[in-house]
VEXFIKE-227334 format. One line per 5 residues: their letters; for each residue x, y, z of N, C-alpha, C. Coordinates in steps of 0.2 Angstrom, whole numbers, plus 5000, padded with zeros to 4 digits. Layout:
N
A	X:Y:Z:X:Y:Z:X:Y:Z; ...
//
This chain:
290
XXXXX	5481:5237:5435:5486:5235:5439:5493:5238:5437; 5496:5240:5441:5501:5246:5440:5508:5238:5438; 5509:5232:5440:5514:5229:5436:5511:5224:5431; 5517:5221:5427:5515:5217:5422:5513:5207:5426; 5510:5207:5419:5505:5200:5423:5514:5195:5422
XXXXX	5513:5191:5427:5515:5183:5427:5515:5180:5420; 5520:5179:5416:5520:5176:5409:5519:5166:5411; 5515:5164:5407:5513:5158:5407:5516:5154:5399; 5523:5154:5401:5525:5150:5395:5521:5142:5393; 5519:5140:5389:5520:5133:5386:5524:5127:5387
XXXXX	5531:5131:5385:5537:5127:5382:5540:5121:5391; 5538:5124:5398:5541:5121:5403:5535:5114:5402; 5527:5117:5403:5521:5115:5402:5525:5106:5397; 5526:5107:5391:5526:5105:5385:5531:5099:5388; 5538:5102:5391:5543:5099:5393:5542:5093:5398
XXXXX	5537:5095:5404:5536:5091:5408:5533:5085:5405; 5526:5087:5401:5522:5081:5398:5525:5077:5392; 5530:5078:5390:5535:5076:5384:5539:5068:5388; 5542:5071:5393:5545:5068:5398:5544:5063:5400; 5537:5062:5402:5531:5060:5405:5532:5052:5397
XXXXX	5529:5055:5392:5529:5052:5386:5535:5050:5384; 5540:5050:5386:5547:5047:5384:5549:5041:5389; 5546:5043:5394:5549:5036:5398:5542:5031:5399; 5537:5033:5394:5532:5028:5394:5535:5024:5386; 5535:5027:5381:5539:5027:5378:5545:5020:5379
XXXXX	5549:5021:5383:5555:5015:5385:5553:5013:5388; 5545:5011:5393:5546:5004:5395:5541:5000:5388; 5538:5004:5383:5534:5000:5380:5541:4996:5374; 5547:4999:5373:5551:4995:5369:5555:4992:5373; 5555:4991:5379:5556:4983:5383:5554:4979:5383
XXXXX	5546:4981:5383:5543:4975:5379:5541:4976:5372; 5548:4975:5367:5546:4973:5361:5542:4979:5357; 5540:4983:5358:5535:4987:5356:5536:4995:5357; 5537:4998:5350:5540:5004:5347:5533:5007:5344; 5532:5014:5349:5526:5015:5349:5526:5020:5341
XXXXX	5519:5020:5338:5522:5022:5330:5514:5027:5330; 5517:5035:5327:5513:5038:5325:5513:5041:5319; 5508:5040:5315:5509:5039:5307:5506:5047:5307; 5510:5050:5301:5505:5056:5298:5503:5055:5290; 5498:5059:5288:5496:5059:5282:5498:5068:5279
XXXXX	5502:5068:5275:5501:5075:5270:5499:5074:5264; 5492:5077:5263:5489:5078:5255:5492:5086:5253; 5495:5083:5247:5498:5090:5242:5505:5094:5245; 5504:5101:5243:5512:5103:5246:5512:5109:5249; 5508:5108:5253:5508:5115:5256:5514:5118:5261
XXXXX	5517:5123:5261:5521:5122:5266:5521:5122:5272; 5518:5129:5274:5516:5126:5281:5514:5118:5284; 5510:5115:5280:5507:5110:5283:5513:5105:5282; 5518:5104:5279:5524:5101:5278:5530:5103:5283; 5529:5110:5287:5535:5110:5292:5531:5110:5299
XXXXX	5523:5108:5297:5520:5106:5306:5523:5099:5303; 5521:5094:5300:5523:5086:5299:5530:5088:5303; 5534:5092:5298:5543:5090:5298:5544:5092:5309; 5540:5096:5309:5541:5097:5318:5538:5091:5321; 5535:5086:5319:5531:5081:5323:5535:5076:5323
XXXXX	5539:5075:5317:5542:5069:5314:5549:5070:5319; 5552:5076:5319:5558:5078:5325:5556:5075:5334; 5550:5078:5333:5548:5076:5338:5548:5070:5341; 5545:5066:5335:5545:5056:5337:5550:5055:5338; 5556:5055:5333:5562:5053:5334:5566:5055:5340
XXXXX	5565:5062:5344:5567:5061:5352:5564:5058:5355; 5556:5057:5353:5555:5053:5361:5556:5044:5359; 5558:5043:5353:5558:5035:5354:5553:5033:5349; 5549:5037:5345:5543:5034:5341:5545:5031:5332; 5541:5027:5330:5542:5027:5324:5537:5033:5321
XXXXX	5540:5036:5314:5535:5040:5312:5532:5037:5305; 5531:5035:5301:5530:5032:5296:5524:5039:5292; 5526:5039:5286:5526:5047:5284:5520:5045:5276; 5515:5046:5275:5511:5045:5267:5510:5051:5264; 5515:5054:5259:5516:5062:5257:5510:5059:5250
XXXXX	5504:5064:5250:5498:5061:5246:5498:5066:5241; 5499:5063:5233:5498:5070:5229:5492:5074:5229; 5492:5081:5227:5487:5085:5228:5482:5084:5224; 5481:5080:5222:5475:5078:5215:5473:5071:5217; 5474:5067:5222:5471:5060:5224:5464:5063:5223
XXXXX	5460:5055:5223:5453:5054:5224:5452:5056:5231; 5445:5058:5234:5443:5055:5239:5442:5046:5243; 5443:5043:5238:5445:5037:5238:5450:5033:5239; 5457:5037:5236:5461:5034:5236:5465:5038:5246; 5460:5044:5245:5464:5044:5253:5461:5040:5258
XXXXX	5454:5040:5257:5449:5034:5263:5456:5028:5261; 5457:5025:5256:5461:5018:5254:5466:5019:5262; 5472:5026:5259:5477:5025:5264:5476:5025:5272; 5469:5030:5274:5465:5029:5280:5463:5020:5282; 5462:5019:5277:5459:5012:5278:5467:5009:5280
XXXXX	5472:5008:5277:5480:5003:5277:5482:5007:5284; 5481:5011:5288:5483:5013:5291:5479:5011:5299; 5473:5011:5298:5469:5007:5302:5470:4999:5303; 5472:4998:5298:5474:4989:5300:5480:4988:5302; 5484:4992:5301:5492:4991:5302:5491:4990:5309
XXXXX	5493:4986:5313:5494:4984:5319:5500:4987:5323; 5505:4989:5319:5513:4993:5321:5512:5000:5320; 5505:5003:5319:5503:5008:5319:5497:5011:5323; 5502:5014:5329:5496:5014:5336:5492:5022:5334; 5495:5029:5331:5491:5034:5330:5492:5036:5325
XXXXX	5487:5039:5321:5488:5042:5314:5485:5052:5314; 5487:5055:5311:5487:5061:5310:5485:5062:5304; 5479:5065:5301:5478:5067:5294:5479:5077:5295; 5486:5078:5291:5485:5085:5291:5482:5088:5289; 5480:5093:5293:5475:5099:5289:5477:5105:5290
XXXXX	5474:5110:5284:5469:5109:5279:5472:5101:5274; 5468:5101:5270:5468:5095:5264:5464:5100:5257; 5466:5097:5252:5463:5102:5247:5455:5102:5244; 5456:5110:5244:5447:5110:5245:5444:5104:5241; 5444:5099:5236:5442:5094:5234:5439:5090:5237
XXXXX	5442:5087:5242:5443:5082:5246:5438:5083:5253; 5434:5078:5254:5431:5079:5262:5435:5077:5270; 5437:5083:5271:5443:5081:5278:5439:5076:5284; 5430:5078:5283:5426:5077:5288:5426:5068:5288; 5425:5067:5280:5426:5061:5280:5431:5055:5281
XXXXX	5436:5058:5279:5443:5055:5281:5442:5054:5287; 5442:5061:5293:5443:5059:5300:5438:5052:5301; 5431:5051:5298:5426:5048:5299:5430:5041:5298; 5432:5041:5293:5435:5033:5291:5441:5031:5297; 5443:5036:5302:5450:5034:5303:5448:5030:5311
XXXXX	5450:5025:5311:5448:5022:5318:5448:5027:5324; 5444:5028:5328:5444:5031:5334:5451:5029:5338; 5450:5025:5341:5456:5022:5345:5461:5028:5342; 5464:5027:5336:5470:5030:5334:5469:5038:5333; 5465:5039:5335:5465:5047:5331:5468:5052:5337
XXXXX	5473:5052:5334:5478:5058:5340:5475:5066:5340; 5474:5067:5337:5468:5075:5337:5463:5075:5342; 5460:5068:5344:5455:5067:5349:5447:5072:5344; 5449:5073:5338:5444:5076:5333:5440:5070:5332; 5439:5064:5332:5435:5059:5328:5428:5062:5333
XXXXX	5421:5061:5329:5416:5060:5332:5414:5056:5340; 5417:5052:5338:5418:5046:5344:5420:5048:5349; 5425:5052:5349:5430:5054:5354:5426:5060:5357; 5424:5065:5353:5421:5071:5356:5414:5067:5360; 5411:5063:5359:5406:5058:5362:5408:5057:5368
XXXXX	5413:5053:5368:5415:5049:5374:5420:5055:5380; 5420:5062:5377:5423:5067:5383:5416:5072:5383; 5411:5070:5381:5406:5072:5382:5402:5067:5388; 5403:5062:5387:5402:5060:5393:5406:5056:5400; 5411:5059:5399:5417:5058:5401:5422:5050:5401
XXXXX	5421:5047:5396:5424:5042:5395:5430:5042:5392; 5434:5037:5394:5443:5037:5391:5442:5036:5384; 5447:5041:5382:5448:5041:5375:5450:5048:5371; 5458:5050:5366:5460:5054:5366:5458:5061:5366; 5458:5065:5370:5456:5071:5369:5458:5077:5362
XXXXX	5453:5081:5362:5459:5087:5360:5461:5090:5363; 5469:5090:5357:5475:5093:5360:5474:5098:5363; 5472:5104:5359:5473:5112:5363:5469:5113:5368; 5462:5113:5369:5460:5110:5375:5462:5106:5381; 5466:5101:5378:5469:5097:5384:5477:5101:5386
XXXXX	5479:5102:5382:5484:5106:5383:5483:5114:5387; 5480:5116:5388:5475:5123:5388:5477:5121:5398; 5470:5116:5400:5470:5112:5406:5477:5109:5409; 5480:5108:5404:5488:5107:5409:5491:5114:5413; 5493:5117:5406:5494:5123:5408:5493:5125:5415
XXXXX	5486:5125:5416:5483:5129:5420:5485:5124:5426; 5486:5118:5425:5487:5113:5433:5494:5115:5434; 5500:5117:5426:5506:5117:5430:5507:5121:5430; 5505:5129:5430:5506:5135:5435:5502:5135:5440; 5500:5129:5443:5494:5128:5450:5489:5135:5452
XXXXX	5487:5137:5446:5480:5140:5445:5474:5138:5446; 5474:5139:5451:5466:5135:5453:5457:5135:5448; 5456:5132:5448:5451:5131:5442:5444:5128:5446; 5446:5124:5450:5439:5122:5453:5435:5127:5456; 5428:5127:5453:5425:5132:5457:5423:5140:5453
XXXXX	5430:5140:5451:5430:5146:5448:5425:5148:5442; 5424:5156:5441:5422:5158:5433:5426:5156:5428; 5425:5153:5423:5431:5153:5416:5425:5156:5410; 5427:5160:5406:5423:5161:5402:5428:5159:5395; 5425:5155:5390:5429:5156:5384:5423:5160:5380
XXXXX	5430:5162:5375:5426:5168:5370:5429:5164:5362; 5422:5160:5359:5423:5155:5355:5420:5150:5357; 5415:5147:5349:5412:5142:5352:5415:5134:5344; 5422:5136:5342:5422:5133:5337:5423:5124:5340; 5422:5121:5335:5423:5112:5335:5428:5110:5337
XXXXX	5434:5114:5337:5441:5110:5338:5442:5113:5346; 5442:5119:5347:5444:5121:5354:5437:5123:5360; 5434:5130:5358:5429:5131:5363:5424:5126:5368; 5420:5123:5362:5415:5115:5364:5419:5114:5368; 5425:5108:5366:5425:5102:5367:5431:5105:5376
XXXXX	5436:5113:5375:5437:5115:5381:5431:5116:5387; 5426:5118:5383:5421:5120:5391:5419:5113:5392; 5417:5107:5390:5415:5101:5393:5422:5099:5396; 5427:5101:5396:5435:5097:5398:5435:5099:5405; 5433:5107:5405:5434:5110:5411:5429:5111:5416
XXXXX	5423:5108:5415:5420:5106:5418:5417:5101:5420; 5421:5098:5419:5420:5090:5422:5425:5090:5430; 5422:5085:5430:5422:5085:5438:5430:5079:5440; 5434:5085:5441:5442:5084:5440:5445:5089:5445; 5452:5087:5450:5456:5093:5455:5457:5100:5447
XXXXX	5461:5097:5442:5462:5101:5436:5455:5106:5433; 5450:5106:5435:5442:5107:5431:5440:5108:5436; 5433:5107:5435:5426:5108:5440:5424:5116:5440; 5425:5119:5434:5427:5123:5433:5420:5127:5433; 5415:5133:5435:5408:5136:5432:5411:5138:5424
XXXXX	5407:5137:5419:5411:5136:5412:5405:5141:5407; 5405:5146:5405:5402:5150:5398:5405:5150:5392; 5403:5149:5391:5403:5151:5381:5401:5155:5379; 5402:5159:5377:5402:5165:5374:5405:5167:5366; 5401:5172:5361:5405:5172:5354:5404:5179:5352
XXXXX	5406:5178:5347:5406:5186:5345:5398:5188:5341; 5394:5183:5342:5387:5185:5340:5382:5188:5346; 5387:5188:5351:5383:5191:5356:5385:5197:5357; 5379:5202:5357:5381:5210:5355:5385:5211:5361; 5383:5209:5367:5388:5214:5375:5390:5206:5375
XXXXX	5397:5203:5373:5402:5199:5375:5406:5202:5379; 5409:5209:5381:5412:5210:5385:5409:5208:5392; 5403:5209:5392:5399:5208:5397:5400:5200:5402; 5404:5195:5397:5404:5188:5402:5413:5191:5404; 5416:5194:5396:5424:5193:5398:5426:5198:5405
XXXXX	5422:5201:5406:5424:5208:5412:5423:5205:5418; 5421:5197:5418:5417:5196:5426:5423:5188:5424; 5428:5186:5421:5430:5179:5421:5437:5181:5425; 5435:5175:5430:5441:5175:5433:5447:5171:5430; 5446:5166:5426:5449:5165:5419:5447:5166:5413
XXXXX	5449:5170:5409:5449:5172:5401:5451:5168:5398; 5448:5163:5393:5452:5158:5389:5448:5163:5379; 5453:5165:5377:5452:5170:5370:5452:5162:5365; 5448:5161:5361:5447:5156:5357:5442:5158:5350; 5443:5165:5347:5438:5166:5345:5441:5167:5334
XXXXX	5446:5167:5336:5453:5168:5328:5453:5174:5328; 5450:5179:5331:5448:5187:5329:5455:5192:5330; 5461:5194:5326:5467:5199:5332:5464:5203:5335; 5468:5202:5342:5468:5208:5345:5458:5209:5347; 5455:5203:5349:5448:5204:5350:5448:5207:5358
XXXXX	5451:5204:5364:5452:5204:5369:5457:5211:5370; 5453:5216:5372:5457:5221:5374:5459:5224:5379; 5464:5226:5385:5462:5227:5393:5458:5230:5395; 5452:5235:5392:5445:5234:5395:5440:5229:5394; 5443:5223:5393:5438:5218:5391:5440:5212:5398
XXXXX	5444:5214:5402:5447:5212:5407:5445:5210:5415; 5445:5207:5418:5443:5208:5424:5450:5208:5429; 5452:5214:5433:5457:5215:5434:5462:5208:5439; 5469:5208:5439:5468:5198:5444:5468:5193:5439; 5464:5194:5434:5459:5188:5430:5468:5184:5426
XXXXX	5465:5176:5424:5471:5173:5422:5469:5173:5414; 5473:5174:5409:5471:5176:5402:5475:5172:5398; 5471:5167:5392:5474:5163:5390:5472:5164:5383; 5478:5166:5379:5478:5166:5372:5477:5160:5368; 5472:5159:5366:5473:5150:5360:5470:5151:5353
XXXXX	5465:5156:5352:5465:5160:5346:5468:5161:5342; 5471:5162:5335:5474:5166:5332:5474:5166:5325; 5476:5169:5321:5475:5170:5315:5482:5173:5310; 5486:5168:5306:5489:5171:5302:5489:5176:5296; 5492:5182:5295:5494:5186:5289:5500:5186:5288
XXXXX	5499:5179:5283:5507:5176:5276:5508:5173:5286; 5516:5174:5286:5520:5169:5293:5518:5174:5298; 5513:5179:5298:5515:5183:5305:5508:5181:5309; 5509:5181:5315:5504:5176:5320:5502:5183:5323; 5496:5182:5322:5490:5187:5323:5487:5184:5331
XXXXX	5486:5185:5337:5483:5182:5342:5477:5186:5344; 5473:5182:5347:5467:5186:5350:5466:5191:5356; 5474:5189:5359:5475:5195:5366:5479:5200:5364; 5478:5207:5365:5481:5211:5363:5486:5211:5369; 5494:5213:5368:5499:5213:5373:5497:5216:5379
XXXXX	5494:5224:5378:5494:5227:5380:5489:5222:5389; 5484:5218:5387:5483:5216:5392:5485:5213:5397; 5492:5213:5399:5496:5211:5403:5496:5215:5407; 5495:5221:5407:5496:5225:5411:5490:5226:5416; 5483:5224:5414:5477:5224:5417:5475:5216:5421
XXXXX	5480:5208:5418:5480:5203:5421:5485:5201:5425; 5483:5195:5429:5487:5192:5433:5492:5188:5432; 5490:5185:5427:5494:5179:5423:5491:5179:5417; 5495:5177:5412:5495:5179:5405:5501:5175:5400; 5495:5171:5394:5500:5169:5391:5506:5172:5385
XXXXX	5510:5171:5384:5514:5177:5381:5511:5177:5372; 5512:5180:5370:5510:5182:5363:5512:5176:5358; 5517:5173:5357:5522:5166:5355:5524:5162:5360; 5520:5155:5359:5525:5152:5364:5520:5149:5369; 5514:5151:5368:5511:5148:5376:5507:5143:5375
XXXXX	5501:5142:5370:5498:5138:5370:5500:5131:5364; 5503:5133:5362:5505:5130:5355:5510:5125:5358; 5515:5124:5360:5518:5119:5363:5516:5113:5365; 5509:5114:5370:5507:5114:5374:5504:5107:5371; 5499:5111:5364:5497:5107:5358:5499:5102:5356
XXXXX	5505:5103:5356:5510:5094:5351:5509:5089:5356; 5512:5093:5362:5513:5086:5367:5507:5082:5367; 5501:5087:5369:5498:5082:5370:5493:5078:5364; 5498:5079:5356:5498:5073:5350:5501:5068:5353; 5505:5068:5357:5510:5064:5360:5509:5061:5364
XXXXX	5505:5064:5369:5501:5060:5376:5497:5057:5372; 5493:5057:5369:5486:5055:5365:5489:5047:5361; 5495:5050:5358:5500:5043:5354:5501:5036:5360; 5505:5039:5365:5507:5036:5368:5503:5030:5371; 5496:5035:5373:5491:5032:5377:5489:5025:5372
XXXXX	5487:5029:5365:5486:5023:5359:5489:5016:5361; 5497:5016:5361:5500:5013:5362:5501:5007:5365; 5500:5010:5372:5498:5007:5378:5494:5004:5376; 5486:5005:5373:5480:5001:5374:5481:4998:5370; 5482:4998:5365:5486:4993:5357:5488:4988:5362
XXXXX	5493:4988:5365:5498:4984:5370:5492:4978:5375; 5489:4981:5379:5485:4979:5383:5481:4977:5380; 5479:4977:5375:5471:4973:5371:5473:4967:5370; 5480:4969:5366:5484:4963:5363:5485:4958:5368; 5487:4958:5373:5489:4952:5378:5482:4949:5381
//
């Protein structure tokens, strides 16, 4: 393609669904009830302390209580289950967030295990990945669910179509290819999984009329790896030190139709919906209780 692809920001994506959570948000403190998302940080890592501190800014615009348990780096495996455990009972605490990583010590798998489903704003609990496995309510994962908006609020059509993801990890790949084909105007989607174990990969990405990159690899996804047209969606990535390393090279803009930008596209998209996933909590805390 002789012009550049259509950039597909995040950040408008992120502002609609925020919006959306803010004025659900004011009617639930009408009724008395200040919806509250708790997070958990084990030790002092920094990164993991300025995704909290962006969450915590976050609550506080849209109306939430954030109730914060900064965990020393040498707790027990027991005394974090404990705070999981005090955080499940709390009543005035509709969703809880255990940051990750946590230190190699510690079993993160277990915590999530301990953590009341209902509450798990990640949509990570086993439970949850069960119940969108068989299509039942119950919080999704974010990047995935975020991934699917995207694509509804630039009205990119998805029913019917090829999607190929390249990546078949626990947090994104899985649980996006079940999201996106399920049977939804946003989904319905013919859905491949594909990874880097398979010698001819290029082989599914040349033929998707949606490219979703999930694999962590830089620069995996190259513009020969492209189907010309195709919509190409960056959610991959991999850090060296602060610099974000993505799995689509730039240069594939040139070969797509739409395309997310290199910063900025999928990641927004991700907090909100911590925030749709809280909100929801909230509501149903609300409605169980009456």
């Amino acid at each position: 393609m002789s012009s550049e692809a259509r950039l597909l920001p995040g950040k408008p994506v992120a502002e609609a669904v925020l919006a959306d959570v803010s004025e659900r948000a004011a009617k639930l403190k009408a009724q008395g009830v200040t919806p509250s998302l708790a997070t958990v940080l084990v030790g002092d890592d920094d990164a993991s302390a300025g995704y909290i501190r962006i969450k915590q800014r976050q609550a506080a615009e849209l109306g939430f209580d954030s109730p914060h348990r900064h965990l020393s780096g040498d707790i027990t495996q027991q005394q974090l289950l404990d705070v999981v455990a005090e955080l499940n009972a709390d009543k005035n605490v509709h969703g809880v967030l255990i940051q990750y990583p946590i230190p190699a010590h510690l079993d993160y798998d277990a915590a999530l295990m301990t953590l009341d489903p209902d509450k798990d704003v990640d949509g990570m609990h086993p439970l949850n990945m069960g119940r969108l496995a068989v299509g039942l309510p119950g919080p999704l994962p974010c990047t995935p669910a975020g991934i699917e908006a995207l694509l509804a609020h630039y009205e990119i059509p998805v029913a019917g179509r090829e999607v190929v993801i390249l990546g078949r990890g626990a947090t994104l790949g899985r649980p996006l290819a079940m999201l996106l084909a399920q049977k939804r105007p946003t989904a319905n989607a013919a859905v491949t999984v594909v990874h880097t174990g398979v010698p001819d990969w290029e082989r599914y990405t040349k033929r998707a009329e949606i490219l979703i990159a999930a694999a962590g690899v830089p620069g995996i996804i190259q513009p020969e790896h492209v189907r010309p047209g195709a919509t190409v969606i960056g959610a991959g990535v991999r850090y060296e030190g602060k610099r974000l390393l993505p799995d689509v090279a730039e240069e594939c803009a040139a070969v797509a139709g739409a395309i997310t930008p290199r910063v900025g596209g999928v990641g927004p998209t991700t907090v909100a919906m911590l925030f749709r996933n809280a909100i929801t909590a909230a509501e149903r805390a609300v409605a169980t209780a009456e």
